[in-house]
N, C-alpha and C positions, 0 to 999 in steps of 0.2 A: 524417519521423517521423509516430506520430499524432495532433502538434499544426501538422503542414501543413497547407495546404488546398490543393485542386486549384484550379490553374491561379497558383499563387504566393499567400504571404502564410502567415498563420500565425492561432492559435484565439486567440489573446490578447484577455480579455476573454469570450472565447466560456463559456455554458453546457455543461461539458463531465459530469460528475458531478452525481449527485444532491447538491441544497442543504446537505444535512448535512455536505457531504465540503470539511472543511476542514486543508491541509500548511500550513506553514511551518517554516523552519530558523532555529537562533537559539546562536549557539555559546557562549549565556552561559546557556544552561537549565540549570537546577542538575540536573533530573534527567538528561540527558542531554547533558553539558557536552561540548567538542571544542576541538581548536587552535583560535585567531584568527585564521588566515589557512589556506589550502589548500596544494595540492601545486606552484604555483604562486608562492607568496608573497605571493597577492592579501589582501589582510583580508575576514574573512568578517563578516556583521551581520546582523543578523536580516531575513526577509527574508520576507513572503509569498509560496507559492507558487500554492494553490490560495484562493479565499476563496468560502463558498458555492457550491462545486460551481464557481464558473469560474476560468480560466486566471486570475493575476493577477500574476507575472512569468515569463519565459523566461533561461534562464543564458546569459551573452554574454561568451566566454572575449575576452582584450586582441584577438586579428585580428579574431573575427567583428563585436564590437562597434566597432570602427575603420570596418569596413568599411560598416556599417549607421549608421554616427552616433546607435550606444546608448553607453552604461556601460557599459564593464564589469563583471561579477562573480562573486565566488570560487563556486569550488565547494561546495556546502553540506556538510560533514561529517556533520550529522544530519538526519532526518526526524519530525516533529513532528507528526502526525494529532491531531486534538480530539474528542472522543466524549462519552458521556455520564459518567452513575457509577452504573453497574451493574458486579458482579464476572461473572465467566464464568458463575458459578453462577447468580448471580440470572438471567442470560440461560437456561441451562439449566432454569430453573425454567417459565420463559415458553415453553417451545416442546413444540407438542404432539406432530410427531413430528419426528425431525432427524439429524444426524449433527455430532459434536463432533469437530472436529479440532484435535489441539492443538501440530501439528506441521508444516510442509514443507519438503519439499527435493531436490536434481538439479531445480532450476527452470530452463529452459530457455526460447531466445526462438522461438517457431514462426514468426509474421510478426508486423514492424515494423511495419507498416503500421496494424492492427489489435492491438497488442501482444500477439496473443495467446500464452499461455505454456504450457506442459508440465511435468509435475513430480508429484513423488510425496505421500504423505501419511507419517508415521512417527511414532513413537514415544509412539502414544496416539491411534488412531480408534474413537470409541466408538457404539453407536447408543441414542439418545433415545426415548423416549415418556411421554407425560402427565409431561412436567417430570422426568424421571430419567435417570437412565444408566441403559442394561438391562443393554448386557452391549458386548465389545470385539469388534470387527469387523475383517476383512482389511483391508488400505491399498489405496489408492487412488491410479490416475493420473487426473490431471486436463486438461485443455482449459480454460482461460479467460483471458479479459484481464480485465486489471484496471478495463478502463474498464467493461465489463458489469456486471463484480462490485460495481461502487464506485457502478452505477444500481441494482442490484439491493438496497440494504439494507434489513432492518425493524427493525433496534436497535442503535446502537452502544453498547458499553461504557466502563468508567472506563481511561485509555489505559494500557498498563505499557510497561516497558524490551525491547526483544527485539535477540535479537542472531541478524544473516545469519550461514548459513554461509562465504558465500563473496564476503563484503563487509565492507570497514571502516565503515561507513554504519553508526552507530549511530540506531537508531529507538525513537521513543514511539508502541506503534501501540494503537489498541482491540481489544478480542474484539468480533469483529462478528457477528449474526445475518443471513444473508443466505438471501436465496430462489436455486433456481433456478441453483443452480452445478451447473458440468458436469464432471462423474464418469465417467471414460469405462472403465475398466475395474480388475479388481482383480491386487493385486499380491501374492505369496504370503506376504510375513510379516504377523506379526497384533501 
């Protein structure tokens, strides 16, 4: 994955995201609550994952951590991002020219290595200027990983509830203001 490193070993510990970018899971979050244990039967607890942009645990199902002489532990049920307390809007307010997207999906993995992903924009891409919505623009397919993305921030927001299509992963994520995403072509509905 792309928390290996060449030639053996792994990022843990390592500076992998910008400072700001802090996961962890916690299956007693009132806003985002989940079973106590996973699909497994393991008990799940709260658990750092990212703290300050670095690595700060790895999941170690019962063989691999047997085999490494770690803990095991559960699968996390939810995802738990920390941002600021801005709403989307007030981020909309702050930016002078931009694109709001307030939707994705058919997110696809392109390479592992680089996570980088593929996938569409829907159901709400609008374009910005001087702090406004001007008007709604065609969707968008994308190119990025999330490790660029999650170097690239200039403002996170206050975090809400979102829910994958195509995942039981319940997440607390932010509206993030990000530079420099990669928009690679458009896609015909609006």
């Amino acid at each position: 994955s792309f928390l290996s490193r060449k030639g053996g070993g792994n990022k843990l510990g390592e500076q992998v995201y910008d400072p700001r970018v802090n996961f962890s899971a916690d299956p007693w979050n009132p806003e985002a609550p989940v079973l106590p244990w996973d699909g497994e039967g393991q008990p799940r607890q709260k658990l750092a994952i990212v703290e300050n942009g670095r690595i700060a645990n790895l999941n170690y199902s019962r063989y691999w951590a047997q085999k490494q002489g770690k803990t095991a532990n559960a699968r996390a049920g939810n995802l738990l991002m920390a941002g600021g307390d801005k709403s989307t809007a007030e981020l909309v307010r702050g930016t002078q020219k931009g694109i709001l997207v307030t939707r994705t999906w058919y997110i696809r993995m392109v390479d592992p290595q680089t996570v980088l992903l593929t996938g569409l924009t829907r159901d709400g891409t609008f374009y910005i200027e001087n702090g406004q919505i001007k008007y709604p623009v065609k969707n968008f397919r994308f190119n990025e990983s999330p490790v660029i993305m999650l170097n690239n921030i200039e403002e996170l927001g206050k975090p809400v509830r979102v829910a994958g299509d195509e995942s039981s992963l319940v997440m607390m994520i932010p509206p993030m203001k990000l530079r420099d995403f990669t928009f690679t072509s458009l896609s015909d509905a609006v």
